[in-house]
C-alpha positions in Angstrom: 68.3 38.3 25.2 71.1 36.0 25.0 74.5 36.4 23.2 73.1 33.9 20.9 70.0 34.8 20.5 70.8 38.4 19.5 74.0 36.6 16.9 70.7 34.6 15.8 68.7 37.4 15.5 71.5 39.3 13.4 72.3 36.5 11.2 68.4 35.6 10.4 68.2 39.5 9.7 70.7 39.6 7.8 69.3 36.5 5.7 66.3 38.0 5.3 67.8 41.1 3.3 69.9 38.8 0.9 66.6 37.1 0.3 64.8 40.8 -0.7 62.6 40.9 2.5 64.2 44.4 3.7 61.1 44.8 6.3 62.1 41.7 8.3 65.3 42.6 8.3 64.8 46.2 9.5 62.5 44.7 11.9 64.8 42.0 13.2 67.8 44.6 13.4 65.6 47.0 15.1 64.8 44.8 18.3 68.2 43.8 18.1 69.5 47.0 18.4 66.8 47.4 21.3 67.6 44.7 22.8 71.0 45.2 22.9 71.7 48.7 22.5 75.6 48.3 23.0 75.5 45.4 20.2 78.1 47.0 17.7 77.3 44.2 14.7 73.5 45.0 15.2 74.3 48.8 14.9 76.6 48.1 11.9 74.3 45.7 10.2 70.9 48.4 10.3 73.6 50.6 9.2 74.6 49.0 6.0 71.3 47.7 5.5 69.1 50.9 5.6 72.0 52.2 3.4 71.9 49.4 0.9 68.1 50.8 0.5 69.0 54.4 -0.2 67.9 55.7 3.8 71.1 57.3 4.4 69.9 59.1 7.4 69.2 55.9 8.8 72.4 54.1 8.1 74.0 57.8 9.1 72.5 57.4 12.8 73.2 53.6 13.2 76.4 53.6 11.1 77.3 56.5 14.5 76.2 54.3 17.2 78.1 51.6 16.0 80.9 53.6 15.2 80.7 54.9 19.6 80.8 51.3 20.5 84.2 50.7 18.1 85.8 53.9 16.4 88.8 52.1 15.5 87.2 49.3 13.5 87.7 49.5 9.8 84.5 48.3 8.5 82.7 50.9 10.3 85.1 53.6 8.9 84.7 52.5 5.7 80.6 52.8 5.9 80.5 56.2 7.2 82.7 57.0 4.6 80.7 55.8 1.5 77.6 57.6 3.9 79.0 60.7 3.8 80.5 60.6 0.0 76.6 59.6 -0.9 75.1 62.1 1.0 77.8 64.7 -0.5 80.0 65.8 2.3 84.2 64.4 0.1 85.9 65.8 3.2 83.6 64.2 6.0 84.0 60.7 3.7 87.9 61.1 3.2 88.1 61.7 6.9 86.4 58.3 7.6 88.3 56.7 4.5 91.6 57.8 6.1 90.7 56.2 9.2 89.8 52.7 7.8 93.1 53.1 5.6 94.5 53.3 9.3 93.2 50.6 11.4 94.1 48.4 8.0 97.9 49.6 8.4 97.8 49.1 12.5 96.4 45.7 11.4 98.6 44.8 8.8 101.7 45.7 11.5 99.8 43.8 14.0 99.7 40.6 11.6 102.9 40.6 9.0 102.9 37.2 8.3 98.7 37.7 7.2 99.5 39.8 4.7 102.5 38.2 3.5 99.9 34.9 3.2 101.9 33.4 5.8 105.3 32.9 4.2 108.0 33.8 7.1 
């Protein structure tokens, strides 16, 4: 599978769930992730997918792999962390809140004039 054909794939999946079809989604995200098992948007999409329709063991073990491919990202940080607070564990979800709070600082450093809505 191509680049684009698994970006394809992801987007079309992800349409699919806006539209209420959460089986094609799952299905398209599943031979995405297959496909292209170092594929962190894949990963992150199943993961907030399959947590979007209350299988938080599901988005627990994709929300993971995507968070192995890119630990430092702040989206991913920010699902385990509503993960973990819905499945009950505050300190595990503060941990991963703490750490999207983080990369959103290192990014806001990174980016001043972003922030400031590009006023120097």
């Amino acid at each position: 599978m191509t680049a684009d054909e698994l970006q394809t794939l992801i987007e079309d999946a992800t349409a699919d769930y806006a539209k209420g079809d959460s089986d094609s989604a799952l299905a398209k995200l599943s031979r995405a992730t297959t496909a292209a098992p170092g594929s962190f948007e894949a990963w992150h999409a199943l993961a907030e997918v399959n947590f979007s329709l209350r299988r938080l063991d599901a988005a627990l073990a994709a929300g993971e792999r995507a968070h192995a491919l890119q630990p430092s990202d702040l989206f991913i940080n920010t699902t385990l962390s509503r993960i973990w607070m819905e499945r009950g564990d505050k300190t595990k979800a503060e941990h991963f809140g703490a750490q999207a709070k983080i990369g959103s600082w290192k990014d806001q450093l990174k980016n001043p004039d972003q922030q400031a809505g590009g006023i120097k």
